[in-house]
C-alpha positions as CSV (number, residue, x, y, z in Angstrom):
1,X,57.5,-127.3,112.2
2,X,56.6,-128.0,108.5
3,X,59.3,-128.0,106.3
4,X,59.2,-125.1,103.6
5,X,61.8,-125.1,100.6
6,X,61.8,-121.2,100.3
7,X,62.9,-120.6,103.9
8,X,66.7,-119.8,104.4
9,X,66.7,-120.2,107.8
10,X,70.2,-120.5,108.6
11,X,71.9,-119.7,105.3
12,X,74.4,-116.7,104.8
13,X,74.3,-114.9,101.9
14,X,76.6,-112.0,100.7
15,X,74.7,-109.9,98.0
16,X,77.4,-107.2,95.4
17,X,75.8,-104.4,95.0
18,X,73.3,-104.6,97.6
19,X,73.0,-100.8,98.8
20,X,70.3,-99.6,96.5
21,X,68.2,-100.4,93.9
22,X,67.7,-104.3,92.5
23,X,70.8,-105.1,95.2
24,X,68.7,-103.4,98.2
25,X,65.3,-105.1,97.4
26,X,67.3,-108.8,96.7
27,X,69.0,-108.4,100.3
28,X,66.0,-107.8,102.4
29,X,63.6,-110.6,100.6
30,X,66.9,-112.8,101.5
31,X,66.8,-111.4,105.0
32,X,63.2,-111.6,105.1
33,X,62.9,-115.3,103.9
34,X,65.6,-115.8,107.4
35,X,69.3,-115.9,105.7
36,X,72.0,-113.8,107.3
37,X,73.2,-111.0,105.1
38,X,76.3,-109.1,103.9
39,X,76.0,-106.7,101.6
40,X,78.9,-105.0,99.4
41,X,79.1,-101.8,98.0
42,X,81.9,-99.3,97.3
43,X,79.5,-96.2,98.6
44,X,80.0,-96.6,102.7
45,X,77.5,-93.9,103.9
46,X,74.4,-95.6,101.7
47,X,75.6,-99.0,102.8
48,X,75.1,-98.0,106.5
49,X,72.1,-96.4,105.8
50,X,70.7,-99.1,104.4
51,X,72.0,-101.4,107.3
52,X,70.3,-99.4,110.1
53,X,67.3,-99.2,108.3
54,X,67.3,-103.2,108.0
55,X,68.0,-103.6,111.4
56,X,65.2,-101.6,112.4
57,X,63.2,-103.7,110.5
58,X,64.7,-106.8,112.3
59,X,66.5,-108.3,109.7
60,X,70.0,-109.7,109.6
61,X,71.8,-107.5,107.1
62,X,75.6,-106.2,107.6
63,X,77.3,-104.2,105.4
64,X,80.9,-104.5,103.9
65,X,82.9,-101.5,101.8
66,X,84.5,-103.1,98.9
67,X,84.8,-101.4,95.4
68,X,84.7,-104.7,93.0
69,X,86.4,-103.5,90.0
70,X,89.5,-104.2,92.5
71,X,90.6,-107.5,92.8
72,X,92.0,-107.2,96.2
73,X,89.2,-106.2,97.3
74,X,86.8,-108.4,96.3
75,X,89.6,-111.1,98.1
76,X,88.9,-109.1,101.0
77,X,85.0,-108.9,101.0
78,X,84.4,-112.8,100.2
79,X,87.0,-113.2,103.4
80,X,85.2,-110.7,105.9
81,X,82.1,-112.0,104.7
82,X,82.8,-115.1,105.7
83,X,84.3,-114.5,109.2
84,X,81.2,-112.0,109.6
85,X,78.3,-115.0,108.9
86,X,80.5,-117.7,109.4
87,X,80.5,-119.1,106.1
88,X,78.7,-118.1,102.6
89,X,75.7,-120.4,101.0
90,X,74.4,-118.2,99.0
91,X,76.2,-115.3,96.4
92,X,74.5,-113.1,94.4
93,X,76.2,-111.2,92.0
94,X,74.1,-108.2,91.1
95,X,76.7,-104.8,91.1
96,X,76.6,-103.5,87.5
97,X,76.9,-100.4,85.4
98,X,75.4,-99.0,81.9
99,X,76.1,-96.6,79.3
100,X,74.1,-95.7,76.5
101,X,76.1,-94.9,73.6
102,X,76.4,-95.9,70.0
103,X,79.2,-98.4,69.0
104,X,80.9,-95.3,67.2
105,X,81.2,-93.1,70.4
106,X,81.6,-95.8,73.1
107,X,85.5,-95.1,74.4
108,X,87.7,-97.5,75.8
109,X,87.0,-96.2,79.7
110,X,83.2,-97.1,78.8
111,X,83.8,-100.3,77.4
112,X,86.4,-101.3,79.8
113,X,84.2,-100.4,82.8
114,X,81.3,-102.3,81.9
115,X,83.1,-105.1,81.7
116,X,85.6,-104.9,84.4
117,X,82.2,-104.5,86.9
118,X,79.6,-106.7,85.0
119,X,82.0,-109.4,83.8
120,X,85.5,-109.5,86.0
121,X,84.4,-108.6,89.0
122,X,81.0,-111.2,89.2
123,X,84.0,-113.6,87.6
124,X,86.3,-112.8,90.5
125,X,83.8,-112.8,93.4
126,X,82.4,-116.0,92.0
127,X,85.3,-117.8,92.1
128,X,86.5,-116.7,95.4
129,X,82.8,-117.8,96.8
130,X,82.9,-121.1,95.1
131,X,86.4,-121.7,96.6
132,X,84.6,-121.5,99.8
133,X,81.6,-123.6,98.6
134,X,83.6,-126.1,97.5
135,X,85.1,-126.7,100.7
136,X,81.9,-126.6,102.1
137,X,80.4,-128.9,99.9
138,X,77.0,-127.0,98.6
139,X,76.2,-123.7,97.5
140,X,74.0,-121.5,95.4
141,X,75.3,-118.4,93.5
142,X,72.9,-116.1,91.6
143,X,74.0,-113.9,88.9
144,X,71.7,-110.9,87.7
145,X,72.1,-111.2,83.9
146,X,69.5,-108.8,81.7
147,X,67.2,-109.2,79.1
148,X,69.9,-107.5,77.2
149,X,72.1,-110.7,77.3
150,X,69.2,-112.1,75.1
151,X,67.9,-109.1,72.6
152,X,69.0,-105.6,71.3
153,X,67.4,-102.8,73.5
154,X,65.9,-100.2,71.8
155,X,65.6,-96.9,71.2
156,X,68.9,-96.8,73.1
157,X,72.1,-98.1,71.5
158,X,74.5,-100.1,74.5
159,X,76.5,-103.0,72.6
160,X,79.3,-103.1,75.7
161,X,76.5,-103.5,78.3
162,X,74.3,-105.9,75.5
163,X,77.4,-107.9,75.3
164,X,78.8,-108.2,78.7
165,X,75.2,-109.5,80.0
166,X,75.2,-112.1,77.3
167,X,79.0,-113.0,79.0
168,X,77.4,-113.4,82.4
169,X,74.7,-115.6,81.2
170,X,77.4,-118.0,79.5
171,X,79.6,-117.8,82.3
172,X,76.4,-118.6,84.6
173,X,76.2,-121.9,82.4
174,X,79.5,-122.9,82.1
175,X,80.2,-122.8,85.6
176,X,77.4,-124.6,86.3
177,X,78.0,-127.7,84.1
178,X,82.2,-127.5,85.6
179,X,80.6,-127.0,89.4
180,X,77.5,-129.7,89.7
181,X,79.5,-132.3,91.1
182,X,81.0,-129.7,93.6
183,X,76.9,-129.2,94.7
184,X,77.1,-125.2,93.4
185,X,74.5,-124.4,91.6
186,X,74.7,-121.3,89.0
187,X,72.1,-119.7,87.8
188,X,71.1,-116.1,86.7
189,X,68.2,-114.2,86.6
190,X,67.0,-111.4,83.5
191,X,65.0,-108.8,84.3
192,X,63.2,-106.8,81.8
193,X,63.0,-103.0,82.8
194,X,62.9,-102.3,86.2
195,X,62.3,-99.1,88.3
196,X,65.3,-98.3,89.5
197,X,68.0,-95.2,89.3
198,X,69.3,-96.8,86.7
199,X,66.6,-97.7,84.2
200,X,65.1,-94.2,83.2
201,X,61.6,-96.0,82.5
202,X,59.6,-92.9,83.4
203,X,61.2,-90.5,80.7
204,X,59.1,-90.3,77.6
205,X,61.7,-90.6,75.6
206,X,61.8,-94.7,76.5
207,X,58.2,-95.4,77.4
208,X,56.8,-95.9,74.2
209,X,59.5,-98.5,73.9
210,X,60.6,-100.2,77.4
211,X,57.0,-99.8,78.5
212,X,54.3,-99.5,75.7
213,X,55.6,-102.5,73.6
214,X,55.5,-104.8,76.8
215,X,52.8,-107.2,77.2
216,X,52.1,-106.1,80.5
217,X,52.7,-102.6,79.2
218,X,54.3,-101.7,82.6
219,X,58.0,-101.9,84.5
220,X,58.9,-103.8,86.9
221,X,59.5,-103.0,90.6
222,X,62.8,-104.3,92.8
223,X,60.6,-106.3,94.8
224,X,58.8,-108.0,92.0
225,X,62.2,-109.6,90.7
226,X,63.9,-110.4,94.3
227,X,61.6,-113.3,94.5
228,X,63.3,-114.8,91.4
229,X,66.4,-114.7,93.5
230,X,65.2,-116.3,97.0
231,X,63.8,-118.9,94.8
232,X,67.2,-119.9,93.0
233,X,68.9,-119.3,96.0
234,X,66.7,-121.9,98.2
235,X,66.0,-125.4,98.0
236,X,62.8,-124.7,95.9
237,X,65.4,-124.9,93.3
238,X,67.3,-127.5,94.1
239,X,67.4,-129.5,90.8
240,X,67.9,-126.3,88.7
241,X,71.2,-125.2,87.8
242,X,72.6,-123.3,84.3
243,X,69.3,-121.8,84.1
244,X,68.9,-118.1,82.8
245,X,65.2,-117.2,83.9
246,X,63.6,-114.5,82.3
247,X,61.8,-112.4,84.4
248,X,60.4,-109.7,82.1
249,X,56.6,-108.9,82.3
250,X,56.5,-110.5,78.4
251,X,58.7,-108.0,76.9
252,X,60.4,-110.8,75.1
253,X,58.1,-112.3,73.6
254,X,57.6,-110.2,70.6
């Protein structure tokens, strides 16, 4: 058989988040390009939902309850993930949240819950992967950083979700550099807007803005950025670690 650098044959891969949305379209193109999957999420009724429906389709998804803003929990996730594949290659760090808000109205709960999700918890279950990678003596984590980590969204005002993105692609880097000669690669990916519950790109209070200033002049689907993932996730990407890549239709450009 001809080797192929995208094919995960054999890898396990635990995905945050990985009920719905971004998370749900990552975990079956890693299912479909042959890794076995756990996904973590803290809502247990979409999670096995999800899970049946993945298994109909004949991929190798599990599910796993875990609410990440607890550190105990994440603990217990990266373990039963592991004892459920047998060991964890890949992590992808994708569970996040978003408020829109002006800096003047943003309270502490709002800022504290962006970051204890987007920041401490990917920290967190990072760490407790690469403990395990370590040992191993390879691995590949992705983080799902945004386009928001690199510019000022408008018309909408969010500096605590701006700012934590910008954390997660810095983290990304510098765990990169410190874990190289570990063989871990980190690397993150930024979408632009995506259609997803939660990216409102259909109300026409945003279009002119997330949609009609893009190049492409259109969103993004989940399954148009999971790619990105299974690519820095597999040995297509070998050599590329630290890397943010922007995957954004153009809307950067200008």
């Amino acid at each position: 058989m001809p080797y192929h650098a995208f094919d995960l044959t054999g890898r396990r891969a635990l995905v945050t988040g990985g009920n719905q949305g971004l998370g749900k379209a990552i975990a079956v193109a890693l299912a479909q390009s042959g890794a076995r999957v756990a996904v973590a999420a803290r809502n247990a009724q979409r999670t096995a939902e999800f899970v049946t429906e993945a298994r109909a389709g004949g991929l190798d998804v599990t599910g796993i309850e875990a609410d990440l803003t607890d550190d105990a929990a994440i603990e217990r996730m990266t373990g039963e993930a592991i004892a459920t594949l047998g060991a964890l290659d890949i992590l992808v760090n994708n569970a996040g949240i978003c408020f829109h808000a002006e800096s003047w109205d943003v309270t502490d709960e709002e800022w504290n819950a962006v970051f204890d999700l987007n920041v401490r918890a990917l920290w967190k279950a990072t760490v407790a992967a690469g403990r395990h990678m370590r040992t191993a003596g390879h691995g590949s984590i992705v983080n799902i950083g945004s386009i928001s980590g690199l510019i000022v969204n408008r018309p909408q005002m969010q500096p605590a979700y701006n700012s934590s993105k910008a954390a997660v692609h810095q983290l990304t880097k510098s765990l990169a550099a410190e874990w190289a000669p570990h063989n871990i690669r980190v690397n993150a990916v930024a979408p632009g807007y995506i259609k997803t519950d939660m990216a409102p790109v259909d109300d026409p209070r945003f279009t002119p803005y997330w949609i009609d200033d893009a190049p492409m002049q259109r969103c993004a689907l989940p399954e148009e950025i999971a790619p990105s993932v299974v690519f820095l996730a597999s040995e297509a990407a070998s050599f590329i670690t630290g890397s943010v890549l922007v995957a954004d239709g153009g809307y950067t450009l200008w």
